[in-house]
N, C-alpha and C positions, 0 to 999 in steps of 0.2 A: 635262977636258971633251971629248967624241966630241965628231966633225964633224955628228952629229946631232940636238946640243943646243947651245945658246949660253945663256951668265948672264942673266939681262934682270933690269935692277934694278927692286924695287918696294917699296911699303908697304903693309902694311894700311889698309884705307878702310872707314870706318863711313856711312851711308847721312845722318845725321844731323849728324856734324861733319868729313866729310870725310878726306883723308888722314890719322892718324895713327901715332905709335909709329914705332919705327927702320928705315930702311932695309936690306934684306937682297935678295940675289939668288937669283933663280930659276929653274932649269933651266928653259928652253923647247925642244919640240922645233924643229925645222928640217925644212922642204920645199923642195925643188930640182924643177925639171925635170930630168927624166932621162931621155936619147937610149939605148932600142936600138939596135942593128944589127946584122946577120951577115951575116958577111966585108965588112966595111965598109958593106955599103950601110945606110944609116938604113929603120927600120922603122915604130918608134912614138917618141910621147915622154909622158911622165907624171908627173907629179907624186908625192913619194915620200921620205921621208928620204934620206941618201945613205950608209946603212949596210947592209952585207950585201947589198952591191951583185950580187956574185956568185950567191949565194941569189935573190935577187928577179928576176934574169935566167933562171934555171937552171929556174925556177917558173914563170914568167911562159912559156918557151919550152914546155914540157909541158901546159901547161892553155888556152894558143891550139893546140895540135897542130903548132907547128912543129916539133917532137923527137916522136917516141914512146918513147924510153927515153932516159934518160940519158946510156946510151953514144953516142949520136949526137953529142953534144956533145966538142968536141975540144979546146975551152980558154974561156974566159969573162976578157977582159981591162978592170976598170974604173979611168977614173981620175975622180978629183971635181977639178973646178975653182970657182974662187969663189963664181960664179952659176950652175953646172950642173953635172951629173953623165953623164959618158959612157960605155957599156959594150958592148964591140964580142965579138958572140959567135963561135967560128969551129965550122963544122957538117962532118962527116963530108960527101967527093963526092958521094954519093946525095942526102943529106936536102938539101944546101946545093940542088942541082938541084930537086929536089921542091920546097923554097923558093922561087926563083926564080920558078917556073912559076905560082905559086898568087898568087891576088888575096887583099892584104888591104879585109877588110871592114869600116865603121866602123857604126857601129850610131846616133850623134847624137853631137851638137856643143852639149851643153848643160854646165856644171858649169864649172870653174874658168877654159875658153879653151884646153886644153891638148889634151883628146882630139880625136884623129882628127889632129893635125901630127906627121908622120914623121921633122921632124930640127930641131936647135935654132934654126936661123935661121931657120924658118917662125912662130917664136912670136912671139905679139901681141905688140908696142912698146908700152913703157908711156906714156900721156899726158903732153907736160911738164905741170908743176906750173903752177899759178899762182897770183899774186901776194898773201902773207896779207893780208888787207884785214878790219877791221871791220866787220861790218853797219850801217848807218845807226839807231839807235837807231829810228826810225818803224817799219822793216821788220820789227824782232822786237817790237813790244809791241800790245797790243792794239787791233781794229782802231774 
């Protein structure tokens, strides 16, 4: 199994008697946040499997206009870690300049919490949990 599927076990479910039939597992894809950057500084971060890491950097770097040809590009180094995936791009002296100089633009902060934060530690904290509790039989039946 790639780092961008994990087994998820499950059953068949009939609408009418519920779970049945044998348990078997299921490829599920996997999403990470994942840190641009070039020549270390953080860029973006994105949501994304953590495969073809290099591809998706390489793409992602041409179609924002921070390369215009591929040769600008002088190495593409990722690594995945548990809960993220990091990929640090390193750019030819001109373009890396021309990068630095230029403002990124975010466009809206709507969708999963993750566009528009340029490096992992700006990502939203998840809520602690709390406490499983049953509803009071009153509150779910009719009123």
């Amino acid at each position: 199994m790639s780092a961008a599927c994990l087994d998820y076990p499950a059953r068949p479910y009939s609408y009418d008697a519920g779970a049945v039939g044998e348990a078997f597992a299921r490829a599920v894809a996997v999403e990470t946040p994942i840190e641009l950057a070039y020549g270390g500084q953080p860029f973006a971060v994105m949501m994304g499997t953590p495969a073809d890491l290099e591809d998706f950097a390489a793409g992602f770097s041409l179609t924002e206009g921070i390369v215009e040809r591929f040769a600008e590009i002088r190495a593409i180094e990722a690594r995945v870690d548990e809960d993220a995936a990091r990929v640090n791009v390193a750019l030819t002296g001109d373009r890396m300049r021309a990068h630095l100089a230029r403002r990124r633009a975010i466009a809206g902060r709507t969708g999963c919490g993750v566009c528009g934060v340029e490096d992992l530690e700006h990502l939203p904290k998840p809520k602690p949990r709390l406490a499983a509790a049953a509803p009071a039989p009153e509150a779910v039946g009719a009123a």
